[in-house]
C-alpha positions as a printed Julia matrix, in Angstrom:
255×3 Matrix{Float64}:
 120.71   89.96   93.92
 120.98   89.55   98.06
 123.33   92.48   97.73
 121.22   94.65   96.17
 118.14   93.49   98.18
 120.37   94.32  101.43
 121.56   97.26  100.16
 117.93   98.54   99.25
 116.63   97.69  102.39
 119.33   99.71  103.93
 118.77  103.16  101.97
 115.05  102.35  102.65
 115.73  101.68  106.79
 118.02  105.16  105.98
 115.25  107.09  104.15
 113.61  110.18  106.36
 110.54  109.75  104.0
 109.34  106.38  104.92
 110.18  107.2   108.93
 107.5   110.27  108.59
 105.01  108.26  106.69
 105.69  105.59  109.3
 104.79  107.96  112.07
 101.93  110.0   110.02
 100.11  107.14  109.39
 100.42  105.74  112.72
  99.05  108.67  114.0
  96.21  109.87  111.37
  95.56  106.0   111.59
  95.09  105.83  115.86
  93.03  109.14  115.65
  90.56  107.98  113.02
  89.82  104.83  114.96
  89.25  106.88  117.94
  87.1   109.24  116.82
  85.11  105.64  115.12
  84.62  103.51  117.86
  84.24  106.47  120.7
  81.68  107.35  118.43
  82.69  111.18  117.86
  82.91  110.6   113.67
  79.96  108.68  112.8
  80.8   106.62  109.73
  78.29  103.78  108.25
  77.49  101.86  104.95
  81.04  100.68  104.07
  82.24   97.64  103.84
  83.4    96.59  107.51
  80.23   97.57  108.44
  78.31   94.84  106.32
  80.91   92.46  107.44
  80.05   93.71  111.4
  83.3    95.21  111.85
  82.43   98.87  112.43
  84.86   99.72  114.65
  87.06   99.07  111.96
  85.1   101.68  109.61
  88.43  103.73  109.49
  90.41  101.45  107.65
  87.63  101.95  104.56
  89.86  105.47  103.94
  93.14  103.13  103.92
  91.65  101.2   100.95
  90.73  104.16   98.74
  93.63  104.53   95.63
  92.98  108.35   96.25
  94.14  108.04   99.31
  96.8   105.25   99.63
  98.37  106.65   96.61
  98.85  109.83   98.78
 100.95  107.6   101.4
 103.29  105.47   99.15
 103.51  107.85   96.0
 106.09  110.36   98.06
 107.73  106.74   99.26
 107.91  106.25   95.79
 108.7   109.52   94.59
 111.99  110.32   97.31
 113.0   106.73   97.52
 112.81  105.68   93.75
 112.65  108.58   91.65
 114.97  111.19   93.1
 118.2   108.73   92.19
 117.59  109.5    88.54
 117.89  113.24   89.55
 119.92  114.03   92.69
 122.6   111.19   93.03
 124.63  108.78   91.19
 123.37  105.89   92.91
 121.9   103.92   90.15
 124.49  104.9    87.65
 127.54  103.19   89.81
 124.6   100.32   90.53
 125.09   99.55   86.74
 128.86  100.14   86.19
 129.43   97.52   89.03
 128.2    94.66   86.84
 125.03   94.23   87.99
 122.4    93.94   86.01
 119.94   96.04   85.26
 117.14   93.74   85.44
 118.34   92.48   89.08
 118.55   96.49   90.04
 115.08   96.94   89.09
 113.47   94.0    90.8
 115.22   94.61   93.81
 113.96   98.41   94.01
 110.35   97.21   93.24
 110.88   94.28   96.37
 111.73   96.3    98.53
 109.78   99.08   97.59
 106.71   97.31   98.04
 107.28   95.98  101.37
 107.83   99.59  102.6
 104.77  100.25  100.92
 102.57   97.45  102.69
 104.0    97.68  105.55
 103.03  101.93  105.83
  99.76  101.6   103.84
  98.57   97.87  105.05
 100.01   96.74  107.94
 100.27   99.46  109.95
  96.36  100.67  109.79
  94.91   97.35  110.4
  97.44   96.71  113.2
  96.77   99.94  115.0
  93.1    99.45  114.2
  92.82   96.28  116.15
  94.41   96.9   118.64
  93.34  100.16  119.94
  89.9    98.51  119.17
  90.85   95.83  121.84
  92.3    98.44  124.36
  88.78   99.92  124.31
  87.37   96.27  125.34
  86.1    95.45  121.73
  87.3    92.07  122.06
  84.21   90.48  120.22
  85.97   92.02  116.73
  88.24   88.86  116.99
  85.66   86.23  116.08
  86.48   82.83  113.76
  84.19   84.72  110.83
  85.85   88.44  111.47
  89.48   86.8   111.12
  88.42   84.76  108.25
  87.09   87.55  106.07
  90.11   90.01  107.61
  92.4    87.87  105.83
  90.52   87.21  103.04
  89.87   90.7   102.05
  93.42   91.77  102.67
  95.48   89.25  101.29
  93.57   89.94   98.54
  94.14   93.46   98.46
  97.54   93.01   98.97
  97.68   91.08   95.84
  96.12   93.99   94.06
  98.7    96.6    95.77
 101.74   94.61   94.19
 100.17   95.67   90.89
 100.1    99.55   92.31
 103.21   99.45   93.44
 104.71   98.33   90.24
 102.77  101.19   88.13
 104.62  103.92   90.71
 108.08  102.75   89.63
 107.08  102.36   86.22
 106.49  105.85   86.76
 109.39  106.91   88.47
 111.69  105.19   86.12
 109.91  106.81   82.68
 109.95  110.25   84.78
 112.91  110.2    86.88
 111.88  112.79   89.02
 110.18  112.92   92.38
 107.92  115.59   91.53
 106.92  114.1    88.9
 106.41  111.0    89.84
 103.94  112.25   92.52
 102.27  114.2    89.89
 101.65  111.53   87.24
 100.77  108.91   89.85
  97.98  111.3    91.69
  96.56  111.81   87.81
  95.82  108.27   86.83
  94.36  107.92   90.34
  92.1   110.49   89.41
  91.98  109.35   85.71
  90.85  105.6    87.5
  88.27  107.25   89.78
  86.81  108.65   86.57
  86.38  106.05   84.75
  84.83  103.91   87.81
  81.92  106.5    88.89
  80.9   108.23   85.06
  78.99  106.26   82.38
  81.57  104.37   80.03
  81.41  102.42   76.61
  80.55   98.3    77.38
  84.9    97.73   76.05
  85.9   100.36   78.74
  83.42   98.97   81.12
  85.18   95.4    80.64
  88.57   96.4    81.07
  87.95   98.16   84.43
  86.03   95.74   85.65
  88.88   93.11   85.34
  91.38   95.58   86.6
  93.36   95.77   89.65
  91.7    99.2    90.36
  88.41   97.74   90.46
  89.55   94.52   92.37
  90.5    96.94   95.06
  86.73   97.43   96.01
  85.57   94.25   94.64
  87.6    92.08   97.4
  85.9    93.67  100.5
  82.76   92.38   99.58
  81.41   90.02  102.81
  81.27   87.36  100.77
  82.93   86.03   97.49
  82.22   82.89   95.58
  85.63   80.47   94.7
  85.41   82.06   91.14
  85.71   85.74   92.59
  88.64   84.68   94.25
  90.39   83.15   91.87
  89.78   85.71   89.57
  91.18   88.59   92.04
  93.77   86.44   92.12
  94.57   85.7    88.4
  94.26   89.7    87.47
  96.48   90.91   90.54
  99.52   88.07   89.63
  98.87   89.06   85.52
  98.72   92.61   86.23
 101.75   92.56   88.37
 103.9    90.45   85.82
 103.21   92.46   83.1
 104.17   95.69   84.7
 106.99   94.97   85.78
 107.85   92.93   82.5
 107.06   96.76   81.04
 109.61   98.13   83.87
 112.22   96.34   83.08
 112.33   96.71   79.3
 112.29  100.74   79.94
 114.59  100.34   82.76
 117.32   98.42   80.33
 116.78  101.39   77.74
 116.6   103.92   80.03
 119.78  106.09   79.74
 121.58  106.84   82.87
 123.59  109.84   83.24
């Protein structure tokens, strides 16, 4: 399992797609903040700004499924997927022994901390600190940290969940196109469901779903409950799926 693990982190470290996101979003990232706190884009009633952090009002567009899924589906889609199609790499994976349940996990590790670290770490890093360079210094208060990592370890929790529904789509598709494809239309399918009028059954499934948990865990305050009920749907969620993942990956038929 280290193998694989270092051998995943490897192709990923290797991979041209997660360098470009890793530049694209440090740019698009740095120029939304500018335009934010120099005051050229004029952005108000989200959720930094209740929690009087709006010179972090950029990072709102880094939390939206719509958009993140943009950013890590292509990870997902030319890191994952395109070894089903182009290369043999997964088919010598499992005629060296290993097995398949060890390949898949390793894929999903390490494709998730590519994922975090291009969709999660990287906006809120460059956020802060070209916030500081400006002289915002007073964004670094005891109650800004507090809910900062709060709300995003949180989120993170949630993302696992995300990340594990791309490469359950990349495995069933095995294609990148695809797998860009199907993951943009249950984003859209999700964003649906969450702003039209739905049955009371539909209703209560979203609402205890990681896509909903994704807004719900900004909020500037949460009780003990909230939390431990973000937490109990993004570690059930995240099981599950990848239970799911596996059992397709160990049918799935390898050519």
């Amino acid at each position: 399992m280290i193998n694989l693990m270092k051998a995943e982190l490897y192709k990923l470290q290797r991979n041209s797609t997660f360098w470009v996101l890793i530049l694209t979003v440090t740019g698009l990232s740095a120029l939304l903040h500018y335009l934010i706190i120099t005051g050229w884009w004029q952005m108000s009633g989200t959720v930094f700004d209740g929690a009087g952090l709006s010179e972090l009002n950029a990072l709102s567009a880094f939390t939206v499924p719509l958009f993140f899924n943009l950013i890590i589906s292509p990870l997902a889609a030319f890191y994952i997927a395109i070894e089903f199609s182009q290369t043999g790499v997964i088919k010598n994976q499992v005629m060296s022994g290993k097995k398949r349940s060890q390949i898949y996990l390793s894929k999903l590790l390490v494709l998730t901390l590519g994922s975090i670290v291009v969709t999660v770490l990287l906006p809120v890093v460059v956020g802060i600190v070209e916030a500081l360079l400006v002289g915002q210094v007073d964004i670094l208060n005891q109650v800004s940290i507090v809910y900062l990592l709060r709300a995003y370890l949180l989120f993170t929790l949630q993302f696992l969940g995300y990340v594990a529904i791309l490469l359950l789509i990349a495995v069933i598709v095995g294609d990148s196109g695809k797998t860009i494809i199907f993951s943009i239309l249950l984003t859209i399918i999700m964003f649906a469901i969450e702003k039209l009028p739905k049955a009371p059954i539909i209703a209560m499934l979203y609402e205890n779903s990681i896509f909903h948990q994704f807004s719900a865990v900004f909020k500037q305050s949460m009780t003990d409950g909230e939390i431990m009920q973000s937490i109990l749907i993004a570690l059930i969620s995240f099981i599950f799926i990848t239970f799911c993942g596996i059992l397709l990956f160990n049918k799935k038929e390898i050519k």
